[in-house]
C-alpha positions as protocol buffer text, in pm:
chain_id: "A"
residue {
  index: 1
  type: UNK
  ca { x: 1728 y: 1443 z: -683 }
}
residue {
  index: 2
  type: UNK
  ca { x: 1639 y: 1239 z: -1026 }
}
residue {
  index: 3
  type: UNK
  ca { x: 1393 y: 1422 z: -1271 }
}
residue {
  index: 4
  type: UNK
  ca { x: 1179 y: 1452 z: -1397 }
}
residue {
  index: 5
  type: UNK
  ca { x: 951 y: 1523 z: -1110 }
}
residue {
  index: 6
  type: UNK
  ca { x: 661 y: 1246 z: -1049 }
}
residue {
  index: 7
  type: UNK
  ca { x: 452 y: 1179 z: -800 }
}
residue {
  index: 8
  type: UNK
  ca { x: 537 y: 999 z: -467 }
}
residue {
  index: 9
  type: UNK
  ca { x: 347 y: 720 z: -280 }
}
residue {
  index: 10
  type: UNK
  ca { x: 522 y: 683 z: 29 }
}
residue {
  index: 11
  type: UNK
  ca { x: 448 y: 332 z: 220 }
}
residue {
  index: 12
  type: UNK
  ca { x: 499 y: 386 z: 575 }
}
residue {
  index: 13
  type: UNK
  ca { x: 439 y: 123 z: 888 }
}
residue {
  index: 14
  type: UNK
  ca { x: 543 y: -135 z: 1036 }
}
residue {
  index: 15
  type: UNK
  ca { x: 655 y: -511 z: 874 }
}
residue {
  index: 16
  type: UNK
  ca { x: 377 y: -483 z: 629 }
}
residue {
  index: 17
  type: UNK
  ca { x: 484 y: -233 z: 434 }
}
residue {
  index: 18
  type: UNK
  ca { x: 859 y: -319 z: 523 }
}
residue {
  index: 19
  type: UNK
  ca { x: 840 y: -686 z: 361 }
}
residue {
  index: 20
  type: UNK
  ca { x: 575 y: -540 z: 116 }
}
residue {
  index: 21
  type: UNK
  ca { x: 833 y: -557 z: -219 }
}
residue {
  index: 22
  type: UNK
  ca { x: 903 y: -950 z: -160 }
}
residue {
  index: 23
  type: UNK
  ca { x: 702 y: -1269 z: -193 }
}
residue {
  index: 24
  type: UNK
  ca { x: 509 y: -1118 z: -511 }
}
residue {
  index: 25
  type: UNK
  ca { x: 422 y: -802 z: -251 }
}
residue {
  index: 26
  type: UNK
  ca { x: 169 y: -539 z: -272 }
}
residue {
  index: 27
  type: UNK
  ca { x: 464 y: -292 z: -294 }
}
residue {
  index: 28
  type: UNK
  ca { x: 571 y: -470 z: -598 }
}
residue {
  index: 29
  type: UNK
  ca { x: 252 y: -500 z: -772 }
}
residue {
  index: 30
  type: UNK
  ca { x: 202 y: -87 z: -712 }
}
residue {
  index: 31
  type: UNK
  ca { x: 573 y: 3 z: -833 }
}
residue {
  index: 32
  type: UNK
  ca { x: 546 y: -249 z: -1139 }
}
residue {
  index: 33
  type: UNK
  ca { x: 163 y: -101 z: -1224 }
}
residue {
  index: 34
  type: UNK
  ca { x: 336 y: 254 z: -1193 }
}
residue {
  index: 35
  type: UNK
  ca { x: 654 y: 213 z: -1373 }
}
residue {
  index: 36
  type: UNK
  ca { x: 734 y: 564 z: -1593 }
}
residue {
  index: 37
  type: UNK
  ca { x: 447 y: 725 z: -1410 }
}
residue {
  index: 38
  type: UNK
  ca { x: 466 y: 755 z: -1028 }
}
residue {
  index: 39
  type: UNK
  ca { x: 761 y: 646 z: -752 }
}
residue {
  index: 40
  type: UNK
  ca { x: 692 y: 460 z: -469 }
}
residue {
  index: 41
  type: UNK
  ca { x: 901 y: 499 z: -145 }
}
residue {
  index: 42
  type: UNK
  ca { x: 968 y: 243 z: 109 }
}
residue {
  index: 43
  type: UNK
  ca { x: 959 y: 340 z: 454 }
}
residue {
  index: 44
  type: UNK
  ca { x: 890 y: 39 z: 639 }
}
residue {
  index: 45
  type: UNK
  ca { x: 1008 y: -59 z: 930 }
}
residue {
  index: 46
  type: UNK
  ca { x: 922 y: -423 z: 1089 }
}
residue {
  index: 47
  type: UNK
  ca { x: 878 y: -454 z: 1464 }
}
residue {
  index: 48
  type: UNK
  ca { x: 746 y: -107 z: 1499 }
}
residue {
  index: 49
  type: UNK
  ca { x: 416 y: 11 z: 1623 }
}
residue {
  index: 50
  type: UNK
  ca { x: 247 y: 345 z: 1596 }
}
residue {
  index: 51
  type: UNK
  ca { x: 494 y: 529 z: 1955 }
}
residue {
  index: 52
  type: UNK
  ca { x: 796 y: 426 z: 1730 }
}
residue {
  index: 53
  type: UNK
  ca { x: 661 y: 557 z: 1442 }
}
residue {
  index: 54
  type: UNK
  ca { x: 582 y: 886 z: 1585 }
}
residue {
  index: 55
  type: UNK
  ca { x: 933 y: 893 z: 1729 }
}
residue {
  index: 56
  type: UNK
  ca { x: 1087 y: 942 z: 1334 }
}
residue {
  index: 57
  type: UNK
  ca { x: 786 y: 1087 z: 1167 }
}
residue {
  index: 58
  type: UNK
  ca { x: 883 y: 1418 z: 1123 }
}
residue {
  index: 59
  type: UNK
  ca { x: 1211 y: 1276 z: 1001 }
}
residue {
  index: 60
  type: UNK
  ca { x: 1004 y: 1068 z: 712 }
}
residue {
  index: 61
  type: UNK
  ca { x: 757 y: 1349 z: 674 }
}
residue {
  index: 62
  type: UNK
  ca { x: 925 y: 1672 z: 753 }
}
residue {
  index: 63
  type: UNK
  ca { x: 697 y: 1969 z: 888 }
}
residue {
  index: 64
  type: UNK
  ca { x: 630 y: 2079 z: 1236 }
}
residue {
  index: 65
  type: UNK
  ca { x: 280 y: 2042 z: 1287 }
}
residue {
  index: 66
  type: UNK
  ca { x: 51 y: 2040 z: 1627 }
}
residue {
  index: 67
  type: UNK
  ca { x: -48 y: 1721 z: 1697 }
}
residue {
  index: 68
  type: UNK
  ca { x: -316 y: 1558 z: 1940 }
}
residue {
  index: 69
  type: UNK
  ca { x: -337 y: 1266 z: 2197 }
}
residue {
  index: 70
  type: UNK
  ca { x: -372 y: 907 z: 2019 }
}
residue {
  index: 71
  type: UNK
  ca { x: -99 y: 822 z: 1844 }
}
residue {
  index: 72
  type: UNK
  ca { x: -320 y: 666 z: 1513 }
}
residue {
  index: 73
  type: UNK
  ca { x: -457 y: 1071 z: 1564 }
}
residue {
  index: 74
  type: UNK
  ca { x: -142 y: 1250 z: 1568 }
}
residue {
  index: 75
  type: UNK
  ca { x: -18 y: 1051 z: 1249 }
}
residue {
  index: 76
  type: UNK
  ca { x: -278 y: 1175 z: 1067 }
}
residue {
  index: 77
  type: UNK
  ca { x: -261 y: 1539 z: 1136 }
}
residue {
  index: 78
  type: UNK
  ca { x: 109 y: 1575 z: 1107 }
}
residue {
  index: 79
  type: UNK
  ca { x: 1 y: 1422 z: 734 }
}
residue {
  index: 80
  type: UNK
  ca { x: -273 y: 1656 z: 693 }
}
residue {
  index: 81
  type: UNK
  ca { x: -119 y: 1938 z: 798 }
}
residue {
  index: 82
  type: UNK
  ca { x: 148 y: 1893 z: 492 }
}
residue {
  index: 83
  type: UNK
  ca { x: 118 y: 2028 z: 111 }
}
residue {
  index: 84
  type: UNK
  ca { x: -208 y: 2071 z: -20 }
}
residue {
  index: 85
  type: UNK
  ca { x: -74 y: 1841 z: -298 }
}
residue {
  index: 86
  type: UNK
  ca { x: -45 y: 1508 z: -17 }
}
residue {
  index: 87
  type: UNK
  ca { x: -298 y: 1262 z: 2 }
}
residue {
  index: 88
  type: UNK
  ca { x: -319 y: 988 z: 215 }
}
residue {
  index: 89
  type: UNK
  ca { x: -468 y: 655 z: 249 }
}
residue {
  index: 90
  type: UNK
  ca { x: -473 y: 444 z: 559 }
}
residue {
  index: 91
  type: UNK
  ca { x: -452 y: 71 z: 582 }
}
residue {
  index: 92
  type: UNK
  ca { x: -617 y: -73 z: 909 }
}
residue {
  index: 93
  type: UNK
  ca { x: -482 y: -376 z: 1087 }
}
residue {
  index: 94
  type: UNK
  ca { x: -515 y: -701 z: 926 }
}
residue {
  index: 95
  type: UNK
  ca { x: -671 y: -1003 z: 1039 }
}
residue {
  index: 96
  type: UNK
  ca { x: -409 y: -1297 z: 1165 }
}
residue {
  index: 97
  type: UNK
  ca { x: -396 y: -1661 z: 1194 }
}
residue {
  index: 98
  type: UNK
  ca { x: -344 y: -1741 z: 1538 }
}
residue {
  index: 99
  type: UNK
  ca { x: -244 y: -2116 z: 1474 }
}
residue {
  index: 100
  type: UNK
  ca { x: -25 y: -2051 z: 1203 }
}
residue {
  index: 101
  type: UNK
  ca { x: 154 y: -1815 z: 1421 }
}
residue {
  index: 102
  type: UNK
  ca { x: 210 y: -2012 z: 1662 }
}
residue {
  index: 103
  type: UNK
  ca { x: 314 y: -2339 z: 1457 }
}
residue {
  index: 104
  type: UNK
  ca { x: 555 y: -2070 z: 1290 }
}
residue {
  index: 105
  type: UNK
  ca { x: 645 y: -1845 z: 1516 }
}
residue {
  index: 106
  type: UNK
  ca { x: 670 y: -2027 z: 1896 }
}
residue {
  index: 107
  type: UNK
  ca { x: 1036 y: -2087 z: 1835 }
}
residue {
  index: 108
  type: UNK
  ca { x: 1075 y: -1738 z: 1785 }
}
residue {
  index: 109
  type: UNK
  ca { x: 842 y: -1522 z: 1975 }
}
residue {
  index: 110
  type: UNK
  ca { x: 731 y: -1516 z: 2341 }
}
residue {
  index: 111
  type: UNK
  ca { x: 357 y: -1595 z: 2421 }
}
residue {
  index: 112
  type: UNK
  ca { x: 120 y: -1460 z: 2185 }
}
residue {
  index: 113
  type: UNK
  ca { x: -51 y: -1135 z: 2248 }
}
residue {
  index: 114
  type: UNK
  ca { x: -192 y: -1054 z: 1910 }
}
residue {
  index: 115
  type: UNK
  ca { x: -568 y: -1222 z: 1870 }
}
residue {
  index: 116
  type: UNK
  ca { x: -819 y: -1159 z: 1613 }
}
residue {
  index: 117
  type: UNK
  ca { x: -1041 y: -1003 z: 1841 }
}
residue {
  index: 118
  type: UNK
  ca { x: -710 y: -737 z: 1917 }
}
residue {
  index: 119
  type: UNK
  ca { x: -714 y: -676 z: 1573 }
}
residue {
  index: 120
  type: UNK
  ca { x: -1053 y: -616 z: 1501 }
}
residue {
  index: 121
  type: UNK
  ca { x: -1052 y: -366 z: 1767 }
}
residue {
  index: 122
  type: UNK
  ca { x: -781 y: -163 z: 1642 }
}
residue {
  index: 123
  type: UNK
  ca { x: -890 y: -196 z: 1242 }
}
residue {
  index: 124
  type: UNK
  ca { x: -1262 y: -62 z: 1343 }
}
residue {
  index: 125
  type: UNK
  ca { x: -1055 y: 216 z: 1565 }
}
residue {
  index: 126
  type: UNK
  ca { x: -861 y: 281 z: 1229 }
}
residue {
  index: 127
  type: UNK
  ca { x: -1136 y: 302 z: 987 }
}
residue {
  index: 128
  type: UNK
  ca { x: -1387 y: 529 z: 1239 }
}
residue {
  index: 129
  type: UNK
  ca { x: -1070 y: 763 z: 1302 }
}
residue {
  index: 130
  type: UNK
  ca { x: -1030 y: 786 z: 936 }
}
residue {
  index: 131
  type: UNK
  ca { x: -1456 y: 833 z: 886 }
}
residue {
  index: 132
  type: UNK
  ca { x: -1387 y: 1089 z: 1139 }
}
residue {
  index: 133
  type: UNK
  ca { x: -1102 y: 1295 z: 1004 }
}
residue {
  index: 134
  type: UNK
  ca { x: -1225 y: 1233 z: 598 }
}
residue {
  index: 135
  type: UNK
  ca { x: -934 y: 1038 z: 502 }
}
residue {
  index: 136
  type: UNK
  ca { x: -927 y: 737 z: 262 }
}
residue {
  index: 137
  type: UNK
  ca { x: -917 y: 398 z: 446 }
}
residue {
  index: 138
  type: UNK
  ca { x: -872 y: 58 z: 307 }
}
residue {
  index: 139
  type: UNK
  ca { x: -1027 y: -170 z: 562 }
}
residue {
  index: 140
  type: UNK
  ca { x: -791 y: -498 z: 531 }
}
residue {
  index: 141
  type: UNK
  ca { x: -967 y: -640 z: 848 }
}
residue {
  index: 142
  type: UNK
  ca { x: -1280 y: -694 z: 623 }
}
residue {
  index: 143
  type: UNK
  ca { x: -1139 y: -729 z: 272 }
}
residue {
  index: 144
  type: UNK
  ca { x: -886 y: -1025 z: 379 }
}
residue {
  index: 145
  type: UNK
  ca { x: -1137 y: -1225 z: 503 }
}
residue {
  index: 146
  type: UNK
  ca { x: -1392 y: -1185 z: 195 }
}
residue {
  index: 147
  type: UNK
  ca { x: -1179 y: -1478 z: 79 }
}
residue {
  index: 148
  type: UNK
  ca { x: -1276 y: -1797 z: 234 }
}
residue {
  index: 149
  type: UNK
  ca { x: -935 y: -1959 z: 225 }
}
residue {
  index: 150
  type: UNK
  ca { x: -800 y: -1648 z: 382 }
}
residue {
  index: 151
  type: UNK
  ca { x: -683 y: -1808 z: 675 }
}
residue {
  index: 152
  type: UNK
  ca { x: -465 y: -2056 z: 511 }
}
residue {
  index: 153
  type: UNK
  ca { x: -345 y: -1879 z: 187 }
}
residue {
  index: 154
  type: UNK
  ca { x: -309 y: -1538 z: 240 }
}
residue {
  index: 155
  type: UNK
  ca { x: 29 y: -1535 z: 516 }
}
residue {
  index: 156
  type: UNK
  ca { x: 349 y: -1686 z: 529 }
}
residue {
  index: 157
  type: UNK
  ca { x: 326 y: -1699 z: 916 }
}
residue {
  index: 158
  type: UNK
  ca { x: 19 y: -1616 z: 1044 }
}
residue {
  index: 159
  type: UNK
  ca { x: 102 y: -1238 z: 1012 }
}
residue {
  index: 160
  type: UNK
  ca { x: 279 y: -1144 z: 709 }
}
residue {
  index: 161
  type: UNK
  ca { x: 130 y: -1162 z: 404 }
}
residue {
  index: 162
  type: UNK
  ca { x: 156 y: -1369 z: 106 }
}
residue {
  index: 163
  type: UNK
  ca { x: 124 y: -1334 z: -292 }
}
residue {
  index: 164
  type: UNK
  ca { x: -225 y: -1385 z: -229 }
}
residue {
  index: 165
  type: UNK
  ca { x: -274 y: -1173 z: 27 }
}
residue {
  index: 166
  type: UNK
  ca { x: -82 y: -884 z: -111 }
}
residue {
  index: 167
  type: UNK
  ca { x: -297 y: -893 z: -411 }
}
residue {
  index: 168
  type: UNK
  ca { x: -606 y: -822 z: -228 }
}
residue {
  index: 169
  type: UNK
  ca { x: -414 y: -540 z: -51 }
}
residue {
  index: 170
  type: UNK
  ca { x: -296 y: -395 z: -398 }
}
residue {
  index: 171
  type: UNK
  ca { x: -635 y: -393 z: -526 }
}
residue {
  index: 172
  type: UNK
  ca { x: -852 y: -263 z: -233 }
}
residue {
  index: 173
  type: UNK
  ca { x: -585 y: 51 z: -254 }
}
residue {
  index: 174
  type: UNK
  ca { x: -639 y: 117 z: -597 }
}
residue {
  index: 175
  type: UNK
  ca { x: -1005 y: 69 z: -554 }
}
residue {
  index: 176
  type: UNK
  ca { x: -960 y: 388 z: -328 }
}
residue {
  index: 177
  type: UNK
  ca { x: -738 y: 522 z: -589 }
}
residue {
  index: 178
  type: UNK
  ca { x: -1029 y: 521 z: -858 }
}
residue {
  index: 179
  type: UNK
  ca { x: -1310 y: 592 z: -660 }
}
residue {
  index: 180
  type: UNK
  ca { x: -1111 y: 884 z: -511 }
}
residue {
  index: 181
  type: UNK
  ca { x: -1233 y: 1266 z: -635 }
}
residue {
  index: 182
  type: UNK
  ca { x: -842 y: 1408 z: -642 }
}
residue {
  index: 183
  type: UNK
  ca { x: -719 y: 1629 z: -900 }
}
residue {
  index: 184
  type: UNK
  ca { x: -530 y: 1489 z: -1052 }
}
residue {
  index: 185
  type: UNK
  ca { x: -649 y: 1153 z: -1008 }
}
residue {
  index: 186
  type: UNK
  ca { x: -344 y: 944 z: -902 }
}
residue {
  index: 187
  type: UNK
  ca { x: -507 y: 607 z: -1034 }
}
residue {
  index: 188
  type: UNK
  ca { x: -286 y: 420 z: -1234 }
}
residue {
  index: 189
  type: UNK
  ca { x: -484 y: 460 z: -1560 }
}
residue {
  index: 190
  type: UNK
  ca { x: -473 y: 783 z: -1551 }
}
residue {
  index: 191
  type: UNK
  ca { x: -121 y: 903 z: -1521 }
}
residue {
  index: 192
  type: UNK
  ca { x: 72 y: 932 z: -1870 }
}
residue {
  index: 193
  type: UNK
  ca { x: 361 y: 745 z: -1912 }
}
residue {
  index: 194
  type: UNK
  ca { x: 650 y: 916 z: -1888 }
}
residue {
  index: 195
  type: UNK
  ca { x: 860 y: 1062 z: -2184 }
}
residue {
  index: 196
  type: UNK
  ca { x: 522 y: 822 z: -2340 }
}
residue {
  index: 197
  type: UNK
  ca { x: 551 y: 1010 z: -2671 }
}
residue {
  index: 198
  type: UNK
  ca { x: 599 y: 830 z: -3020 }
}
residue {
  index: 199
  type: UNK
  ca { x: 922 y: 821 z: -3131 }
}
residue {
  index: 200
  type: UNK
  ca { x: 1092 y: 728 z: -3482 }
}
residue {
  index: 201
  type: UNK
  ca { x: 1340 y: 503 z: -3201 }
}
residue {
  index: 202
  type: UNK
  ca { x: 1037 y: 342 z: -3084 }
}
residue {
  index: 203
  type: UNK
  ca { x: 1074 y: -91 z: -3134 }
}
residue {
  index: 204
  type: UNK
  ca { x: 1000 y: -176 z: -3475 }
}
residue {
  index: 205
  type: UNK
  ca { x: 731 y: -442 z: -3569 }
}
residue {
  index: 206
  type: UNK
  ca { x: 720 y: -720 z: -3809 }
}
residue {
  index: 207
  type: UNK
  ca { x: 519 y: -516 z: -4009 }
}
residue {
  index: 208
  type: UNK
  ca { x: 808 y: -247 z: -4012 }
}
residue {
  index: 209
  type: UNK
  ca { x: 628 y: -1 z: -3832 }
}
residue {
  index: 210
  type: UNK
  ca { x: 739 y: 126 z: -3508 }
}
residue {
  index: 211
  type: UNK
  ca { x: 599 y: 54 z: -3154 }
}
residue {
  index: 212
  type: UNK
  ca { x: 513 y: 265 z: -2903 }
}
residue {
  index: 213
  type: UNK
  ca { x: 564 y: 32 z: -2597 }
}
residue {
  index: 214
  type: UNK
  ca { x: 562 y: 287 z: -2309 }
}
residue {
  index: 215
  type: UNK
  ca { x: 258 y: 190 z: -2134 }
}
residue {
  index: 216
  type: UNK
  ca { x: 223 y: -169 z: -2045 }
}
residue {
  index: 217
  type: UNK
  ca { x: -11 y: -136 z: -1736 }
}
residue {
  index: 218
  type: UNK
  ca { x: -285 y: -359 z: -1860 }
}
residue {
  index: 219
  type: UNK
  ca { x: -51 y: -642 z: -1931 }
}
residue {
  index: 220
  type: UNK
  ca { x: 120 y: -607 z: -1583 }
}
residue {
  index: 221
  type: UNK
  ca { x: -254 y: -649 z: -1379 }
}
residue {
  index: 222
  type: UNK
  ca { x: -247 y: -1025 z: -1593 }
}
residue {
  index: 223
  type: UNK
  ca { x: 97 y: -1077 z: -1487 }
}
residue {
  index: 224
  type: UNK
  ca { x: -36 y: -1007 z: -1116 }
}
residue {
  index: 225
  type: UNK
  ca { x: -345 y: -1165 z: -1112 }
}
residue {
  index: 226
  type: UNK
  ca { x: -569 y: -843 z: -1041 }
}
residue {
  index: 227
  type: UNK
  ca { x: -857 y: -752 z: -1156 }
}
residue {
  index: 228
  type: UNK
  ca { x: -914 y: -550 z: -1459 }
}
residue {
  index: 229
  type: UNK
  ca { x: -1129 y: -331 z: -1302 }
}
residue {
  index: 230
  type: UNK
  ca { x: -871 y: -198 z: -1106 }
}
């Protein structure tokens, strides 16, 4: 255990999240934007769908908790049914490029059995589970495809994403982030930087004065390309 204590955001699924801190990733841009204010926690695991995930998610998320029949279902109560302090936010299945994957992938993988149209269904299953059970959702069927060159710029195969794609990602979450009522609010802006106090060892200026350099937040959404009203 490394103090002091801060708050967690723990990325869990499938290749998504596991492949989320390269290629300029959404898991990046989050653990840059909350440097000396929040940790974020990889648990991503590529290949997997939601049976495997339920087979280690007590392990990632310990509590025994009743559950109930889908598996998207039982996810989410084992989740709710830990400290009051936990809040969650689902992402829904992204779109895909079908011909990119299988340009990219045919050498690789058998015959393809993820369409669109599969992915639709289970995004719109994800986001009226989540309407359902009043937990944040970040729809990434939809938001990807605002973008009309999202077919062609926003994966590096047809399913995982790009820089381009993870910044829409990173910004849809902490659109949910901002807009969410939690106290405290876990939005980027409004955490303090840690040990963010002026200090006669701060960096000292050309103008001899000393330089409190602890929160650089605004500068890192420029270095990532996101919006500033995020």
């Amino acid at each position: 255990m490394v103090g002091p204590i801060r708050p967690q955001f723990v990325l869990f699924g499938s290749s998504i999240v596991q492949y989320s801190f390269s290629n300029g990733g959404w898991g990046a841009i989050l653990a840059d934007l909350y440097s000396r204010k929040a940790d974020i926690l990889l648990r991503g695991y590529a290949g997997w769908n939601s049976r495997r995930a339920l087979q280690v998610l007590e392990q990632v998320f310990p509590k025994d908790a009743t559950v109930q029949p889908s598996n998207m279902r039982k996810i989410a109560t084992h989740l709710k049914s830990l400290t009051g302090n936990t809040r969650i936010i689902f992402l829904s299945a992204p779109p895909i490029n079908e011909e990119q994957i299988r340009e990219s992938l045919s050498g690789i993988i058998g015959e393809l059995n993820r369409t669109n149209k599969l992915c639709k269904m289970y995004a719109d299953a994800c986001v009226e589970l989540c309407r359902e059970m009043d937990i944040k959702v970040v729809d990434l069927y939809t938001s990807i495809q605002k973008r009309k060159d999202w077919a062609t710029t926003c994966f590096t195969d047809g399913i995982h994403l790009s820089s381009e794609g993870s910044k829409v990602v990173a910004e849809e979450i902490l659109k949910v982030l901002k807009d969410a009522d939690w106290e405290p609010s876990l939005h980027w802006n409004s955490l303090a930087a840690e040990f963010g106090e002026d200090s006669p060892y701060d960096l000292v200026g050309i103008d001899g004065k000393t330089m409190n350099v602890s929160d650089q937040s605004f500068a890192r959404l420029m270095q990532w390309g996101l919006s500033n009203g995020n």
